[in-house]
Backbone as ProteinMPNN parsed JSONL, in Angstrom:
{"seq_chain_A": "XXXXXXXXXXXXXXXXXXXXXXXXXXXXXXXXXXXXXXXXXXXXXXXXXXXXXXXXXXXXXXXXXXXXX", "coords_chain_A": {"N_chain_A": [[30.47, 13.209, -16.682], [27.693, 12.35, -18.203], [24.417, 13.683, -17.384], [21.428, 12.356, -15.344], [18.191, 12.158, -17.401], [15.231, 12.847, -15.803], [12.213, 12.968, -16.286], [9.092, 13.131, -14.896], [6.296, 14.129, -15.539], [4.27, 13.633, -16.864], [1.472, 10.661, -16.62], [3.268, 8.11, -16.2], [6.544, 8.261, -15.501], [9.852, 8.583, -17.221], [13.264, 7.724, -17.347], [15.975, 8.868, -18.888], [19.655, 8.021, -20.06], [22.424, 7.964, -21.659], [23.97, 5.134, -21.576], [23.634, 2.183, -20.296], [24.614, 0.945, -17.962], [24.452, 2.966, -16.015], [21.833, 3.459, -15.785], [20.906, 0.816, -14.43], [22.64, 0.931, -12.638], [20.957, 3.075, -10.978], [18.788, 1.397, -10.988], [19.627, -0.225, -8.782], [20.008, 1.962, -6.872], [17.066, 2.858, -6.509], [15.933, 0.994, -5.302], [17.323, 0.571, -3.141], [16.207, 2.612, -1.757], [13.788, 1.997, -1.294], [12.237, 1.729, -3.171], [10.2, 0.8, -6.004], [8.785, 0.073, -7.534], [9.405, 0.494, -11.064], [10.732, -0.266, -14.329], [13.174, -2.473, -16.39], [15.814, -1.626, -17.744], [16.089, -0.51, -21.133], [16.777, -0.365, -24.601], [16.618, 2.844, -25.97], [14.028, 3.304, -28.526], [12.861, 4.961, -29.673], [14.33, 7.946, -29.493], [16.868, 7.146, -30.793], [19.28, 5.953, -30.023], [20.906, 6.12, -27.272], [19.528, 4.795, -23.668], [16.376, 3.763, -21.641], [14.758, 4.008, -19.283], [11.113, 3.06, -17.509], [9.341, 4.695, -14.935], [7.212, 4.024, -12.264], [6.124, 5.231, -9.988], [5.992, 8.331, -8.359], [8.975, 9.943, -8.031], [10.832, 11.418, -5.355], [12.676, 14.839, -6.112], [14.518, 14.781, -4.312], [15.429, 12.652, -3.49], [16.383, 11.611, -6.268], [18.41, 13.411, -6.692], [20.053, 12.721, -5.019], [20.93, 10.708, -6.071], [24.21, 9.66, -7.155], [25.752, 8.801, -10.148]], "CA_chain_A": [[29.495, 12.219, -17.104], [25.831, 13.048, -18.219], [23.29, 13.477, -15.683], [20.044, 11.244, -15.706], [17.075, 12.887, -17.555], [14.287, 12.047, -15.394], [10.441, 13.434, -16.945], [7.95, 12.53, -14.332], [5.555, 14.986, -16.12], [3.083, 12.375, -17.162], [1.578, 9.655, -15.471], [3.881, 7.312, -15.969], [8.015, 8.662, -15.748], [10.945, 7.738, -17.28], [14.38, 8.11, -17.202], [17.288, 8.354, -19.86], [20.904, 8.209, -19.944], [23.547, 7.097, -22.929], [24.627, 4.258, -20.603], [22.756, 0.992, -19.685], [25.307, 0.609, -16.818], [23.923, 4.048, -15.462], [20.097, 2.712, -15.347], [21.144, -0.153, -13.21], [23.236, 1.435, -10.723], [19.85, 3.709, -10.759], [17.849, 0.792, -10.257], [19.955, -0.508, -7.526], [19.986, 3.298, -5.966], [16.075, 3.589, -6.065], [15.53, -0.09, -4.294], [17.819, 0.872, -1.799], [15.419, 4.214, -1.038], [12.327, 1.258, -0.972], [11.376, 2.321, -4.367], [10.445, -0.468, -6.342], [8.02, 0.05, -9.187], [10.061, 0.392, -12.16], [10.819, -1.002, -15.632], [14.483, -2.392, -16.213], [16.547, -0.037, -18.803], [15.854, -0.811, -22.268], [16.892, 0.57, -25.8], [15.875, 3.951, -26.512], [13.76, 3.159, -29.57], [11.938, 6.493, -29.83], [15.614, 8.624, -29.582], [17.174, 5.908, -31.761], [20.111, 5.898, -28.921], [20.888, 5.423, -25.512], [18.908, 3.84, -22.91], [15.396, 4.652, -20.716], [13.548, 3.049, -18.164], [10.023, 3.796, -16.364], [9.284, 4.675, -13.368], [5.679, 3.65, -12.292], [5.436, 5.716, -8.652], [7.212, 9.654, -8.451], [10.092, 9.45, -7.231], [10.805, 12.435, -5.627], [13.449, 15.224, -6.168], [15.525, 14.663, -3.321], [16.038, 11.41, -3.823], [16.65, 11.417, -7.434], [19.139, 14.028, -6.52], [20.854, 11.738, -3.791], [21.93, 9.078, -7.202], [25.83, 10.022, -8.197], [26.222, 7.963, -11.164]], "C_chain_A": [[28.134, 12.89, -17.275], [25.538, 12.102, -17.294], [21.915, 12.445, -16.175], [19.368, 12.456, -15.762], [16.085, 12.513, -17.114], [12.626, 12.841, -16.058], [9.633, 12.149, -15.945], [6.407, 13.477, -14.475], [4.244, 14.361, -16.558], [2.478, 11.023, -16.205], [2.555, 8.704, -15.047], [5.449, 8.105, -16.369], [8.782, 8.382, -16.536], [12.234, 8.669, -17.203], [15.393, 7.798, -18.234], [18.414, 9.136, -19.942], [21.929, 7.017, -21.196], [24.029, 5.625, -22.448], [24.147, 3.84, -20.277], [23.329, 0.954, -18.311], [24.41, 1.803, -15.282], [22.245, 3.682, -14.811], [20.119, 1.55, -14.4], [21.748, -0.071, -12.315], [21.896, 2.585, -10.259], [19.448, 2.927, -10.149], [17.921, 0.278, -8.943], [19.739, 0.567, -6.117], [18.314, 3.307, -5.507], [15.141, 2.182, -4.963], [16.093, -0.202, -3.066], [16.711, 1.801, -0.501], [13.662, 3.198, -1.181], [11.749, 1.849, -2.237], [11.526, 0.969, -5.555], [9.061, -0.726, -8.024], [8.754, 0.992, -10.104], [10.026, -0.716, -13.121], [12.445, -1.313, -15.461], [15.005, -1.736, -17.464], [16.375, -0.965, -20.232], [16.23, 0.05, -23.136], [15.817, 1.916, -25.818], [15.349, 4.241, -27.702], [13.558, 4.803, -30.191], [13.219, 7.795, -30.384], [16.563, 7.914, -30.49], [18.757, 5.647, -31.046], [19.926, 5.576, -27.253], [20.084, 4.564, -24.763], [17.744, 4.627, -22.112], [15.029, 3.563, -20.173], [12.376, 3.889, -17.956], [10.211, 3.997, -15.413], [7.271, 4.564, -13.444], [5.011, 4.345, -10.806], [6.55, 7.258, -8.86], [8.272, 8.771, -7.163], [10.593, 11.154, -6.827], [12.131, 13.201, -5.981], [14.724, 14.731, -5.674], [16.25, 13.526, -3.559], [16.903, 11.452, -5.243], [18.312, 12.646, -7.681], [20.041, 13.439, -5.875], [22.066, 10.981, -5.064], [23.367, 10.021, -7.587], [25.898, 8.697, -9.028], [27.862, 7.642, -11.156]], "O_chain_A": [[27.644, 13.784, -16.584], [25.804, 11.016, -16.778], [21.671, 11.98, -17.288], [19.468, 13.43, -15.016], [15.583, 11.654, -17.838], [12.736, 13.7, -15.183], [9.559, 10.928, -16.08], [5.555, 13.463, -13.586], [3.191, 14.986, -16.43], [3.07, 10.552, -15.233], [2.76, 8.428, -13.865], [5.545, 8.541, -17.516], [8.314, 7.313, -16.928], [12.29, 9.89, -17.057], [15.687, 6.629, -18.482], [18.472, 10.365, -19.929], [21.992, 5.802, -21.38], [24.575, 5.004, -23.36], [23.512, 4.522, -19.472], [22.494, 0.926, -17.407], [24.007, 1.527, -14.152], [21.779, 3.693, -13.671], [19.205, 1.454, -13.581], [21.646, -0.723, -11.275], [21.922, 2.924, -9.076], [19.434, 3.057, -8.925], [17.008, 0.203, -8.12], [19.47, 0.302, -4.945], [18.062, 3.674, -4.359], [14.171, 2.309, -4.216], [15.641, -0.829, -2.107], [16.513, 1.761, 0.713], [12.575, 3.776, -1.152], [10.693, 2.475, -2.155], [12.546, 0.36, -5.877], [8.804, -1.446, -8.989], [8.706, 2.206, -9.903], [9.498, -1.812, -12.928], [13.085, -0.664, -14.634], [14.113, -1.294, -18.187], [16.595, -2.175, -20.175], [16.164, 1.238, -22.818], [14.591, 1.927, -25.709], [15.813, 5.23, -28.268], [14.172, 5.461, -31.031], [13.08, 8.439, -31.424], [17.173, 8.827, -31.047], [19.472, 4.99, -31.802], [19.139, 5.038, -26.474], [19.917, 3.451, -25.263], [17.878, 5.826, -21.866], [15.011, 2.402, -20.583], [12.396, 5.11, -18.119], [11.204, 3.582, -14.816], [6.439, 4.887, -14.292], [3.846, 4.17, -10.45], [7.654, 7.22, -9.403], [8.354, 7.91, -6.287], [10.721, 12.009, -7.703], [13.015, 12.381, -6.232], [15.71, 14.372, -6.318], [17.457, 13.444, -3.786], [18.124, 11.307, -5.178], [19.066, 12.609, -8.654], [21.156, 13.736, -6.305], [23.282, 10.792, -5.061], [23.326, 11.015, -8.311], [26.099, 7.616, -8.474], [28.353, 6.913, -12.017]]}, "name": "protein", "num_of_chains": 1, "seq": "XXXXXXXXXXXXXXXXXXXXXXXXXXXXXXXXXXXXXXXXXXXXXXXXXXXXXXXXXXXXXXXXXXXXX"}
């Protein structure tokens, strides 16, 4: 399965993966870890595919490493 591309390089993050399903077992993963400012997964207009969300606080490595899709 592809991995989540996360870019927290800017102020504000996001995250994208081919798979809406993927962004919401994310979102569920990063409210578990008390993480709670986010966007919910939306079309990837920009890529003219898949799916991205924000993120609105870092999130850090470890964590983001923790998610098995």
């Amino acid at each position: 399965m592809t991995a989540l591309e996360v870019d927290q390089s800017g102020e504000i993050g996001h995250v994208h993966h081919p798979q809406r399903q993927v962004l919401l077992d994310f979102m569920k993963f990063l409210k578990s870890n008390e993480i709670l400012r986010f966007s919910y997964p939306m079309p990837d207009q920009e890529r003219g595919e898949g799916w991205m969300m924000f993120l609105y606080e870092r999130v850090s490595d470890e964590v983001i490493n923790k998610f098995e899709a």
